[in-house]
C-alpha positions as a LaTeX table, in Angstrom:
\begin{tabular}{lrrr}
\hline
Residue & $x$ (\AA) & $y$ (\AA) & $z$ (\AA) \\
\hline
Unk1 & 234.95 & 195.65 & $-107.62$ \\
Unk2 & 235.69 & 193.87 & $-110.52$ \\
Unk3 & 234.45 & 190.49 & $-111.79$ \\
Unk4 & 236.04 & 187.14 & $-111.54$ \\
Unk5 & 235.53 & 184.02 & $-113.70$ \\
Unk6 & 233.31 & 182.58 & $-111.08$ \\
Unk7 & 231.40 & 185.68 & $-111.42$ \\
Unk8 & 231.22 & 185.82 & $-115.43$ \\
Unk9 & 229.35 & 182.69 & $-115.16$ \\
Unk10 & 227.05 & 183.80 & $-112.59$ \\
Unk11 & 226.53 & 186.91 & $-115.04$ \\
Unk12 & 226.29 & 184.88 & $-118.15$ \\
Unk13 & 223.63 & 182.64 & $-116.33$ \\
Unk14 & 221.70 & 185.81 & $-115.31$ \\
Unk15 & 221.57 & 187.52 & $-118.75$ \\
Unk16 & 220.22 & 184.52 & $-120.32$ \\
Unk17 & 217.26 & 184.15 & $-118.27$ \\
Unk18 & 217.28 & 187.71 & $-118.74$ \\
Unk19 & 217.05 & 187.15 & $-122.96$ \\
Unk20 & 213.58 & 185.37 & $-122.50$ \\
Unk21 & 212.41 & 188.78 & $-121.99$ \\
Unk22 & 213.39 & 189.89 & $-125.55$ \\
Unk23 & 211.13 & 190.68 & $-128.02$ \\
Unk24 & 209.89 & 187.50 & $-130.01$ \\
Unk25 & 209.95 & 187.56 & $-133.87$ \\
Unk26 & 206.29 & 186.67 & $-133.48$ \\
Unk27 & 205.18 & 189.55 & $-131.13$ \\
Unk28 & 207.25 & 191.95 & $-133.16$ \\
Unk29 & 204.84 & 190.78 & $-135.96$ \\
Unk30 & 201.46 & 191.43 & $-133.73$ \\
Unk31 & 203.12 & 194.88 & $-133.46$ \\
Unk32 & 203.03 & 195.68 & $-137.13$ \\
Unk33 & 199.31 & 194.11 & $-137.33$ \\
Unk34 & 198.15 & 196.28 & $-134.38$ \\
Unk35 & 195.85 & 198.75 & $-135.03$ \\
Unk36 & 197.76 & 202.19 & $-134.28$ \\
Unk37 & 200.20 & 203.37 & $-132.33$ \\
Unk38 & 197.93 & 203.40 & $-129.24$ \\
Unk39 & 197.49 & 199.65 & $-129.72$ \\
Unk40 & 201.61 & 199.01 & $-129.97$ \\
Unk41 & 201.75 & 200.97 & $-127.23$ \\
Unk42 & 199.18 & 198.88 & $-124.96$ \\
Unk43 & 200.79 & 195.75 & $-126.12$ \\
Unk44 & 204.31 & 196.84 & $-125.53$ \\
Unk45 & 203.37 & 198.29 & $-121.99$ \\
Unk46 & 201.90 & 194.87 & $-120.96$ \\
Unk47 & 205.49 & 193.23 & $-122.09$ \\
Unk48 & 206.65 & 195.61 & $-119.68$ \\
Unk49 & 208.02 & 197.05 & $-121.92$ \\
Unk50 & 208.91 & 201.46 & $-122.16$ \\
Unk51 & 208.02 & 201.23 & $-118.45$ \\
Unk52 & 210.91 & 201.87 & $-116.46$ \\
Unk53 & 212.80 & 199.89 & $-114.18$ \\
Unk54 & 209.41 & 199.35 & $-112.15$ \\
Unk55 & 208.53 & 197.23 & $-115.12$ \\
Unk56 & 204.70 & 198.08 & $-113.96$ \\
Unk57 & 203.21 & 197.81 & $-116.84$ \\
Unk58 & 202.83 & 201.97 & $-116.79$ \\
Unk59 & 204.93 & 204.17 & $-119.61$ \\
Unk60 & 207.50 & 206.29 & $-118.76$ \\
Unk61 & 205.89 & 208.51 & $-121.48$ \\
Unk62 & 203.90 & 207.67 & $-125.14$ \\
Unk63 & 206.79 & 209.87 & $-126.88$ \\
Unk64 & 209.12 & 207.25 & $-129.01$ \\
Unk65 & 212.39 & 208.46 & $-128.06$ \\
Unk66 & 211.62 & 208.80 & $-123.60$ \\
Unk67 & 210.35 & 205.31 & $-124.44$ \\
Unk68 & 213.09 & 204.30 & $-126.51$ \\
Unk69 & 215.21 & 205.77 & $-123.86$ \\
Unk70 & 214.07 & 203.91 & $-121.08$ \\
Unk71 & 214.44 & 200.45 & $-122.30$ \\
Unk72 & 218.20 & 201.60 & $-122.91$ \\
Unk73 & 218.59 & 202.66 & $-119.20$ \\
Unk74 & 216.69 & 199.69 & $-118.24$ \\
Unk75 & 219.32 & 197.14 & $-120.23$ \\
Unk76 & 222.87 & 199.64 & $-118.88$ \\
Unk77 & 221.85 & 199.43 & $-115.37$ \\
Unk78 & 221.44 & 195.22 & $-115.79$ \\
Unk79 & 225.10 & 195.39 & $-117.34$ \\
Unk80 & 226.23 & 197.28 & $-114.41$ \\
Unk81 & 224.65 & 195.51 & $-111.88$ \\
Unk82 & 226.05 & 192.37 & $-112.97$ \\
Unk83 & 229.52 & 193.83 & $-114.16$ \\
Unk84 & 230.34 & 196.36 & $-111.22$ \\
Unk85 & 233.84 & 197.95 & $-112.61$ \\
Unk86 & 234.13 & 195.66 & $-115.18$ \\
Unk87 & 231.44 & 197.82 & $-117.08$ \\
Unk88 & 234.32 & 200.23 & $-118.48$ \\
Unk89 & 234.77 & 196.71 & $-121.31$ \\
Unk90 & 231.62 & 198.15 & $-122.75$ \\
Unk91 & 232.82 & 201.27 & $-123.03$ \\
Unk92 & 233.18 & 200.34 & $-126.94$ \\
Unk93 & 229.50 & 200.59 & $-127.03$ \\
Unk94 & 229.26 & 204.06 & $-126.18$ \\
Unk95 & 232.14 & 205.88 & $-128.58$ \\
Unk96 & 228.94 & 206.74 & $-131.14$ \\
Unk97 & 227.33 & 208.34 & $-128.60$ \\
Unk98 & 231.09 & 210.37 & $-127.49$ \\
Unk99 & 231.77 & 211.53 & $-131.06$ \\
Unk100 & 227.91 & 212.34 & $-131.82$ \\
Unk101 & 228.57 & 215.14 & $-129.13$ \\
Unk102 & 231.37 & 216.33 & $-130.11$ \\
Unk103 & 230.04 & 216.87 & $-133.38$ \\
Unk104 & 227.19 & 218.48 & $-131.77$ \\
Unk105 & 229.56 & 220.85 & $-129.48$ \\
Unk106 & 231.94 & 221.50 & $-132.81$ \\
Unk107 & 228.89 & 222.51 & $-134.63$ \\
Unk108 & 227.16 & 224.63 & $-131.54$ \\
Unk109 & 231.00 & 226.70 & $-131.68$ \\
Unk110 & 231.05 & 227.53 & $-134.58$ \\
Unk111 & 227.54 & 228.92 & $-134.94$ \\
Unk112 & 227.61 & 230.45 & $-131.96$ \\
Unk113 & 224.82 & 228.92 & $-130.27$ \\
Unk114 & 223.79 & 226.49 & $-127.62$ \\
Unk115 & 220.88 & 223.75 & $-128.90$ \\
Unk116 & 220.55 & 221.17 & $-126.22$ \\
Unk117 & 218.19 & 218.80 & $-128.35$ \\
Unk118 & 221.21 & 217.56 & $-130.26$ \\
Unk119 & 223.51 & 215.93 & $-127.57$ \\
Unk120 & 223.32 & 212.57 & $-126.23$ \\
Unk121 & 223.21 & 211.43 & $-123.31$ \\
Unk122 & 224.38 & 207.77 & $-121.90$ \\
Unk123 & 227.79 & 208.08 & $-123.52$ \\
Unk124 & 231.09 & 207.18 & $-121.56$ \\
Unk125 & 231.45 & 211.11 & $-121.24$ \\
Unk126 & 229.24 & 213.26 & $-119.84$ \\
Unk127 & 227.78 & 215.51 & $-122.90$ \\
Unk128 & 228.31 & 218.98 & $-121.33$ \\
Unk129 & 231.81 & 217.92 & $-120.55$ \\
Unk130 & 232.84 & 217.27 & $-124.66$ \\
Unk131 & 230.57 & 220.64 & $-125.09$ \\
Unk132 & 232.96 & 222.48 & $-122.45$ \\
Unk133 & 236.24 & 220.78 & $-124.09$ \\
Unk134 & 235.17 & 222.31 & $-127.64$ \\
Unk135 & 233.81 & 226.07 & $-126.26$ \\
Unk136 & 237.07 & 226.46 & $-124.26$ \\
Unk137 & 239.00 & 224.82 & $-126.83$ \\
Unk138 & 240.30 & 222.37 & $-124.10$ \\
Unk139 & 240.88 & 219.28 & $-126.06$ \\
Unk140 & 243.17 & 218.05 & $-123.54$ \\
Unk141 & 240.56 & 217.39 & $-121.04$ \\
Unk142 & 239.02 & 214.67 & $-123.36$ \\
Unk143 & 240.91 & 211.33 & $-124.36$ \\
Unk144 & 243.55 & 211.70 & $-126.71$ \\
Unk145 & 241.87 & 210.52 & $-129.77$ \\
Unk146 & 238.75 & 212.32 & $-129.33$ \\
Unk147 & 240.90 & 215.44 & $-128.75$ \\
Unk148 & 243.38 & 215.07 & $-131.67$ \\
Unk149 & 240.40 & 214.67 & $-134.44$ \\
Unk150 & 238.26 & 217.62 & $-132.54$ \\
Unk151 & 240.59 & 220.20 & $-132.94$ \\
Unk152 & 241.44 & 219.49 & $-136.11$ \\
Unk153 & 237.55 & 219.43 & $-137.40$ \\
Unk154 & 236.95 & 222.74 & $-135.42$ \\
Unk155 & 239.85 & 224.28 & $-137.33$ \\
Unk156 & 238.51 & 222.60 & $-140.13$ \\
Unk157 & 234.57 & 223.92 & $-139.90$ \\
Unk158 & 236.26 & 227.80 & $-138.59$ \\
Unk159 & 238.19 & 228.24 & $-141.76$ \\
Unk160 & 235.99 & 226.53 & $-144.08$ \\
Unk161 & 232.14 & 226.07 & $-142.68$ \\
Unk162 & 232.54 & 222.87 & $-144.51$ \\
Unk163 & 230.17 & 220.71 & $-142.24$ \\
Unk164 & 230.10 & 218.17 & $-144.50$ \\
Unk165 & 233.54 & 217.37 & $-144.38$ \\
Unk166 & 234.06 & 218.00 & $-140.37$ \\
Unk167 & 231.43 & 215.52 & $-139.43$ \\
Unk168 & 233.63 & 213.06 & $-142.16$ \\
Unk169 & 236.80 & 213.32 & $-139.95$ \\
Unk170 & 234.95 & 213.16 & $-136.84$ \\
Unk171 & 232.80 & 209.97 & $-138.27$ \\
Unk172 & 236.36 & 208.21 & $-139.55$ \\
Unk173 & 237.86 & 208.88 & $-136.32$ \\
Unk174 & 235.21 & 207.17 & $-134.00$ \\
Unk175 & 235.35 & 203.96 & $-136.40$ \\
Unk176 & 239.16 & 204.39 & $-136.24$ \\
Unk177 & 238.77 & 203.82 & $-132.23$ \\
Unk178 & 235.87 & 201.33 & $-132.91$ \\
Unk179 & 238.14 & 198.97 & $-134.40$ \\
Unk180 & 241.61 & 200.47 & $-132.25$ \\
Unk181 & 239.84 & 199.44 & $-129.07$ \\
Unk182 & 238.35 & 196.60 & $-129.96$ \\
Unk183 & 242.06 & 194.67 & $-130.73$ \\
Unk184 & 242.82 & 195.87 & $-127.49$ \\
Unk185 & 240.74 & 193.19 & $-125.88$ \\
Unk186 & 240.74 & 189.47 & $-126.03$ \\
Unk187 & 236.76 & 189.92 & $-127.05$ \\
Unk188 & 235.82 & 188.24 & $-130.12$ \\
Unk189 & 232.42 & 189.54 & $-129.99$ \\
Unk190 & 233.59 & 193.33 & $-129.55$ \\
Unk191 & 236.19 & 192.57 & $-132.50$ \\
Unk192 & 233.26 & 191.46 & $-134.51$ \\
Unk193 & 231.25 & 194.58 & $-133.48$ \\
Unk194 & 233.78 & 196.63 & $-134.25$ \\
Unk195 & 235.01 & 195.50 & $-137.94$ \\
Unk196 & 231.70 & 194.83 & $-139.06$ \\
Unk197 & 230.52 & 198.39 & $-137.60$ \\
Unk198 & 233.52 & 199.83 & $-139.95$ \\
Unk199 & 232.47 & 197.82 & $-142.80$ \\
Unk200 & 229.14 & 199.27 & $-142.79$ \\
Unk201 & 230.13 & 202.71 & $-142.77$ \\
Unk202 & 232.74 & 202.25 & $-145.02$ \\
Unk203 & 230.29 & 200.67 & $-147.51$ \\
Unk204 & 227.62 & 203.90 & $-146.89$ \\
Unk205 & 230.14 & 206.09 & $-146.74$ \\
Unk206 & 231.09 & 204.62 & $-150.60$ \\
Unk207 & 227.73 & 204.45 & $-151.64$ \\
Unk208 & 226.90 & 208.03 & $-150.74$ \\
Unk209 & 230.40 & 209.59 & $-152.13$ \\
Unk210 & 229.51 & 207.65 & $-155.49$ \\
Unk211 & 226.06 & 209.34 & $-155.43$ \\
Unk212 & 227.74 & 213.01 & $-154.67$ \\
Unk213 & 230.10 & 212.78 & $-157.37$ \\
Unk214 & 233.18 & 212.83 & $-154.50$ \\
Unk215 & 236.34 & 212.35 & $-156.02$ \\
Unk216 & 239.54 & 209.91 & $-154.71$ \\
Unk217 & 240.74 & 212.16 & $-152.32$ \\
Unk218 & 237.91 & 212.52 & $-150.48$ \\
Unk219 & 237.19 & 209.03 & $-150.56$ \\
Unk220 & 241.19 & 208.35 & $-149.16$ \\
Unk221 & 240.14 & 210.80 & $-146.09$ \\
Unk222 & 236.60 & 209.17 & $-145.30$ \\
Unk223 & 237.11 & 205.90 & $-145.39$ \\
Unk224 & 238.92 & 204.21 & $-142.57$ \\
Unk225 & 240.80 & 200.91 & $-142.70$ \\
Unk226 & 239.52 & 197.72 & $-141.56$ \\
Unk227 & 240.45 & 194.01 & $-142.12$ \\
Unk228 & 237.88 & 192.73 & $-144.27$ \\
Unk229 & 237.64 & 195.00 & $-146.83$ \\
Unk230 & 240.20 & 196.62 & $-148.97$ \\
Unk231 & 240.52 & 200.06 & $-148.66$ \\
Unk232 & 242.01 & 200.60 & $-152.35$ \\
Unk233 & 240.09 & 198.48 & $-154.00$ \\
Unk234 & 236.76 & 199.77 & $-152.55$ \\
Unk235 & 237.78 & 203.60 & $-153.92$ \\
Unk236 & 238.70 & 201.82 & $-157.24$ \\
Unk237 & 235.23 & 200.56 & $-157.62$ \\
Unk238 & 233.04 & 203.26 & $-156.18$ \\
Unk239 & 234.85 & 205.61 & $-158.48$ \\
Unk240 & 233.75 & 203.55 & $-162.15$ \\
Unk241 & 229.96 & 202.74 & $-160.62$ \\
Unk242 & 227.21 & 200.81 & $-158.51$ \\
Unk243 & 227.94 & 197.91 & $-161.05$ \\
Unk244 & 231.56 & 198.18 & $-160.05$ \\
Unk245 & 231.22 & 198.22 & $-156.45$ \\
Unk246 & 228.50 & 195.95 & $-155.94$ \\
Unk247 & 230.99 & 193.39 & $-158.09$ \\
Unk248 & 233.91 & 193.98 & $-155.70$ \\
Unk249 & 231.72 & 193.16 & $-152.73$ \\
Unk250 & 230.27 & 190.30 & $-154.27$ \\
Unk251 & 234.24 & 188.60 & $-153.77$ \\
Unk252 & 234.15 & 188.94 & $-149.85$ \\
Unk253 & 232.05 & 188.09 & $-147.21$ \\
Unk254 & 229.72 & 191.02 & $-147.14$ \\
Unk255 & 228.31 & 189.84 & $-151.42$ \\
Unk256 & 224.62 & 190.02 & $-150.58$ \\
Unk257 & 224.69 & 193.13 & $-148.95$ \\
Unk258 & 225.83 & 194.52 & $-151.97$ \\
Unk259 & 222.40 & 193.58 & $-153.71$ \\
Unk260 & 220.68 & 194.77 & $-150.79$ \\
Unk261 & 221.80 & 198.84 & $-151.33$ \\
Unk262 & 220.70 & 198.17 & $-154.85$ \\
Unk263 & 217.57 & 198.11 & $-153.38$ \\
Unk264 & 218.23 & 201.48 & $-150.90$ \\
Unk265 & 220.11 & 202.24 & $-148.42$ \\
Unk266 & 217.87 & 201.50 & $-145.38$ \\
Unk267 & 217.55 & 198.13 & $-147.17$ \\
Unk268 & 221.46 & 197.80 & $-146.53$ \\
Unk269 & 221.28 & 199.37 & $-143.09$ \\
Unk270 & 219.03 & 196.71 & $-142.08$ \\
Unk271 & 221.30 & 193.70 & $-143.74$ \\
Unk272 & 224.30 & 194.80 & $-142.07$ \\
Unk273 & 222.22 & 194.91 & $-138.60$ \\
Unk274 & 221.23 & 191.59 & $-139.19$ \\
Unk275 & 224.62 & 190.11 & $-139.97$ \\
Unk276 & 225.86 & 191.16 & $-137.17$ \\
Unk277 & 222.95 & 190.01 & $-134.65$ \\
Unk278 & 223.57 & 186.42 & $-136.55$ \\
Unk279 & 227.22 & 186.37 & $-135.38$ \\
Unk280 & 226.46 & 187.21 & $-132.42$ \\
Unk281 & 223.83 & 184.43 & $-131.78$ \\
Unk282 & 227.01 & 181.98 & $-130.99$ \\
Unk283 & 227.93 & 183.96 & $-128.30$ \\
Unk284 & 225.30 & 182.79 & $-125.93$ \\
Unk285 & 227.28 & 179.38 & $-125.34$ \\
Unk286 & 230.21 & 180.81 & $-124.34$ \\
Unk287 & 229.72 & 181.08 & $-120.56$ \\
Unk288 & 232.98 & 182.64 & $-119.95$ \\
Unk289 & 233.85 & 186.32 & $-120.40$ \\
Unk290 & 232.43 & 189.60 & $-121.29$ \\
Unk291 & 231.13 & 187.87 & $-124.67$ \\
Unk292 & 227.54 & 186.98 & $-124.12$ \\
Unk293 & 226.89 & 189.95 & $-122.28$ \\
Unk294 & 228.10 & 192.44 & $-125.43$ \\
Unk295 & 226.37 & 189.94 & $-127.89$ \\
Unk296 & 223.22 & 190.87 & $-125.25$ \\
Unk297 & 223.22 & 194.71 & $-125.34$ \\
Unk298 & 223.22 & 194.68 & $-129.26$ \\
Unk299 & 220.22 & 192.40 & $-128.90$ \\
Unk300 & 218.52 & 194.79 & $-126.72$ \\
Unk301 & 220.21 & 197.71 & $-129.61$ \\
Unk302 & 218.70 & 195.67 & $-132.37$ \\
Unk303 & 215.13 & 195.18 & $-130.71$ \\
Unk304 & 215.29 & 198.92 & $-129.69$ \\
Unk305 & 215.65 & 199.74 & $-133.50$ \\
Unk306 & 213.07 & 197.44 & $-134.24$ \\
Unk307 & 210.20 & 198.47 & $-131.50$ \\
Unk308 & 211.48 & 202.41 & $-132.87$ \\
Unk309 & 210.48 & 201.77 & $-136.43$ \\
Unk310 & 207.17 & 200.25 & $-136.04$ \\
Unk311 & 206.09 & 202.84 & $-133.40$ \\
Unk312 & 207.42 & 206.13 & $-135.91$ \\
Unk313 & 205.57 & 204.04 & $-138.80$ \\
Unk314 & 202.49 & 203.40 & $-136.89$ \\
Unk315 & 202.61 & 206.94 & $-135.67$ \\
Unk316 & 203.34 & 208.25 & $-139.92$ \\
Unk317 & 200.44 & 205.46 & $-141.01$ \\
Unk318 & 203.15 & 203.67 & $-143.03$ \\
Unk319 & 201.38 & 200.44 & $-144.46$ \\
Unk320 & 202.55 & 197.22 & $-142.74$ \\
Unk321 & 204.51 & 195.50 & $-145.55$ \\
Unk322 & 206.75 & 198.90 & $-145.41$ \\
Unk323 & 207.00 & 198.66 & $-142.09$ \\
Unk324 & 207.76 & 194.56 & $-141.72$ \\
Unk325 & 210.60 & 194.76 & $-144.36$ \\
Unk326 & 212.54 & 197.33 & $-141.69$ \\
Unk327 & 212.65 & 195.39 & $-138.72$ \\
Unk328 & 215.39 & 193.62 & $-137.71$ \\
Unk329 & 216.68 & 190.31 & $-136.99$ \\
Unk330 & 215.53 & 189.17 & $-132.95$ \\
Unk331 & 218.19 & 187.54 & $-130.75$ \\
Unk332 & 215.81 & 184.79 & $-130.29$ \\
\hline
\end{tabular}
């Protein structure tokens, strides 16, 4: 069944009584104050918080990641409740997740071992099926992007054990169909999602080249195109310098972000997390569409990275002020 406009609203209406259960800027704050990670986790667990679907104020577990885990579950089944079939428009969300296992599988081939700790699971695919694809060297069986760039980077990583460069191919290709199935929608929040998701990693992906010494070529086959940045002009500066670069940037929309991976590159990975949450604050007006339901699930991405990195730097006795300067922008 899919969902009509009648419908959207009735979804729209039920996610935003559904966003007053997000994480306040405020209680993220009494989370960084807490004692240990005991304490976060006895705050977060009355929130309801890590607890499953039950929401009964008991943890599914005290490890990060299971708890991590279930608040994603917990936010996928509310999209698909309220979605039914129309759930395949969020599919966009999930390509990370596709071509982080099929680096995994690519890697697994060619050293001739199974490690299930480095899959993923909740993508669009299921993980042993991309794993399958890349033992049997069945690329047809997976879409035809997916299955173009992963038998190229297998051939790649057999005849060169150049990991380095297999995960780049696989990493421009996922942004590639980021941005490719984004403009196949009428979605201005998944467009946003999508170019600003390649301008971040074309910016790291920059940064990091510059730092390696990488040369133009390389630079020509990591860095994908997008609308917002210039793809020439970007090599041109990484190749003279930070000074360079962070000059070029400082001409488009994405000039303070520049200063920010002055600073390092979490720094940055946090400023373009924010930007985007920002944009997608207008989408809870729109009442029609898939919009404020996408803006939603990076809300409940963005408080999931947040919740993450206080409960690893509680657990690693960071100080607080290291900690604060992490977190992320809240939806609220």
């Amino acid at each position: 069944m899919t969902v009509s406009g009648k419908q959207y609203i009735d979804a729209v209406t039920r996610i935003h009584i559904k966003e007053n259960d997000l994480l306040s800027k405020e209680f993220l704050e009494q989370l960084v104050q807490a004692e240990d990670y005991d304490a976060c986790l006895a705050m977060l667990a009355e929130k309801g918080w890590g607890c499953g679907g039950e929401r009964d104020g008991q943890l599914v577990s005290r490890d990060v990641k299971d708890i991590i885990k279930s608040e994603r579950d917990r936010a996928w089944d509310l999209m698909r409740e309220v979605l039914h079939e129309d759930i395949r428009k969020l599919d966009i969300f999930l390509i990370p997740i596709d071509y982080h296992n099929l680096k995994a599988a690519i890697k697994e081939t060619r050293l001739g071992h199974e490690y299930d700790d480095i899959y993923m699971d909740q993508g669009a695919f299921p993980a042993e099926m991309v794993r399958e694809a890349v033992q049997k060297k069945e690329f047809d069986k997976l879409p035809e992007r997916m299955a173009k760039v992963g038998e190229e980077a297998l051939g790649v990583f057999l005849r060169t054990g150049d990991a380095q460069l297999c995960d780049t191919m696989i990493d421009k290709a996922a942004i590639e169909e980021l941005v490719a199935t984004a403009d196949e929608t009428d979605s201005t929040a998944l467009k946003e999602y999508a170019e600003l998701t390649a301008v971040s990693a074309n910016i790291k992906t920059a940064l990091r080249a510059y730092k390696t010494g990488k040369n133009q070529e390389f630079l020509e086959n990591a860095l994908a195109e997008c609308k917002t940045l210039n793809k020439t002009a970007l090599i041109k500066a990484t190749l003279v310098g930070i000074d360079e670069l962070v000059d070029y940037l400082s001409g488009t929309a994405y000039g303070d972000g520049g200063a920010e991976f002055d600073k390092s590159m979490s720094a940055f990975e946090r400023w373009c997390d924010d930007l985007l949450i920002t944009r997608m604050k207008v989408q809870k007006w729109n009442p029609f569409g898939i919009d404020p339901l996408a803006a939603y699930v990076l809300a409940c991405e963005n408080e999931r990275k947040s919740v993450r990195i206080i409960l690893s730097g509680k657990k690693n006795g960071l100080p607080a002020e290291t900690i604060r300067e992490r977190i992320r922008e809240t939806y609220a």
